[in-house]
C-alpha positions as CSV (number, residue, x, y, z in Angstrom):
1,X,0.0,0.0,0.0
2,X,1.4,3.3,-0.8
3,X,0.6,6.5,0.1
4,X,1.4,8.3,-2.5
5,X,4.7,9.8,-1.6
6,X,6.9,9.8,-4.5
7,X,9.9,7.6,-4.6
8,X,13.3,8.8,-4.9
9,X,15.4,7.4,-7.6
10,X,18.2,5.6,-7.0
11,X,21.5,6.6,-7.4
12,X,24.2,5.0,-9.3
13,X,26.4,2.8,-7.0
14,X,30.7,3.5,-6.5
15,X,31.3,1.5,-9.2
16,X,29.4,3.2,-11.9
17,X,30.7,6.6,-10.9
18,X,33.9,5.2,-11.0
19,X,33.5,3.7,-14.7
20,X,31.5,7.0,-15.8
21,X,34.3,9.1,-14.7
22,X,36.8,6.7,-16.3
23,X,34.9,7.4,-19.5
24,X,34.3,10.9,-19.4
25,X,38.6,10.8,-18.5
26,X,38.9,8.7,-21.8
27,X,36.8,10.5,-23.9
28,X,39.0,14.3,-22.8
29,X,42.2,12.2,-23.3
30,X,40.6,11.5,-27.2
31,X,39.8,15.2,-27.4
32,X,43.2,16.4,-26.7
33,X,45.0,13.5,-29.1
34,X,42.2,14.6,-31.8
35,X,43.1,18.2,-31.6
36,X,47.2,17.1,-32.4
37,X,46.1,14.9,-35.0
38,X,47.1,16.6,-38.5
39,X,44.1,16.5,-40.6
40,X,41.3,18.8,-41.9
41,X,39.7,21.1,-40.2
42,X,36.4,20.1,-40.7
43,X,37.0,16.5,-40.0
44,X,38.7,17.6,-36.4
45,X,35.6,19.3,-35.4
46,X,32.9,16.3,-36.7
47,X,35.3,14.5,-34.6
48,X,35.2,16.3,-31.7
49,X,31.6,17.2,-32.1
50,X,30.7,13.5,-31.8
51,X,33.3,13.1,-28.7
52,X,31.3,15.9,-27.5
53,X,28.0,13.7,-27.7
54,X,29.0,10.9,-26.1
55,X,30.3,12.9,-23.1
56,X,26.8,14.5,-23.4
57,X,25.0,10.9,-23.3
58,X,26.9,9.8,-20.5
59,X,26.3,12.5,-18.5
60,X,22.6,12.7,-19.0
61,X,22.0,8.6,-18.9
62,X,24.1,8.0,-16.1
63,X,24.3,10.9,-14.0
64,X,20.8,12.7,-14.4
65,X,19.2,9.5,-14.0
66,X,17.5,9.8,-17.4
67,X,17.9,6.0,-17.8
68,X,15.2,5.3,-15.3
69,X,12.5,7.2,-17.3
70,X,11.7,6.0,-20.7
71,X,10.1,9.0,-21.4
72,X,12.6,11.1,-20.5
73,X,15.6,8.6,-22.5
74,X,13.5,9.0,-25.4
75,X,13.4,12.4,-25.1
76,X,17.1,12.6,-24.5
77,X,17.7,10.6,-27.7
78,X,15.2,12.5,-29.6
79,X,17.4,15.7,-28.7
80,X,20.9,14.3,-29.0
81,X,20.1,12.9,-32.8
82,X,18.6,16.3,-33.5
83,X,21.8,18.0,-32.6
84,X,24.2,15.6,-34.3
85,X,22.1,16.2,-37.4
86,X,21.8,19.9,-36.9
87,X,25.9,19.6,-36.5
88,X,26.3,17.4,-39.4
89,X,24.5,20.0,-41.6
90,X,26.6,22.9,-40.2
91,X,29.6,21.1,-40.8
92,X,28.9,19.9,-44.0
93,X,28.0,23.2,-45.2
94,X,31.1,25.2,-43.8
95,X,33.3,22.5,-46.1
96,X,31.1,23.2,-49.3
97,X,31.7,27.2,-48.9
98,X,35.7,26.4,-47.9
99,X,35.5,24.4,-51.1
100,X,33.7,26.9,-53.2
101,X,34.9,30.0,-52.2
């Protein structure tokens, strides 16, 4: 029987704050090697823009508890794709006026 109080969520144990900050460690350490790397410069920002994104997923899935609410995960994806695509576009259009101009 419940009376209607609203349960608090629970939090992520030790171990998966340790392996989410492990990540988000691994993820900066890939940033930094990216921005050495010689290449384009539109290919080092899609790279780092999808870097970017994953640090954005993990933070939202595993420390904002957005896992434990489907709604709320779909709504999370639902954003994230929209900004990868709205990124994708920009990108792609700063190489066609590089290329153009």
């Amino acid at each position: 029987m419940t009376d209607g109080a609203a349960t608090v969520p629970a939090r992520p144990g030790g171990l998966a704050l340790g392996a989410t900050f492990a990540a988000l460690i691994a993820l900066t350490s890939l940033e930094l090697i990216v921005v050495g790397l010689a290449m384009e410069r539109a290919a080092r920002i899609t790279a780092l823009a999808g870097l970017l994104m994953a640090k954005v997923g993990l933070v939202l899935f595993l420390l904002m508890h957005a896992r434990q609410n489907r709604r709320s995960a779909r709504l999370t994806l639902v954003a994230i794709g929209f900004a990868a695509g709205v990124a994708v576009v920009l990108m792609l259009e700063t190489v066609y006026r590089v290329n153009v101009t």
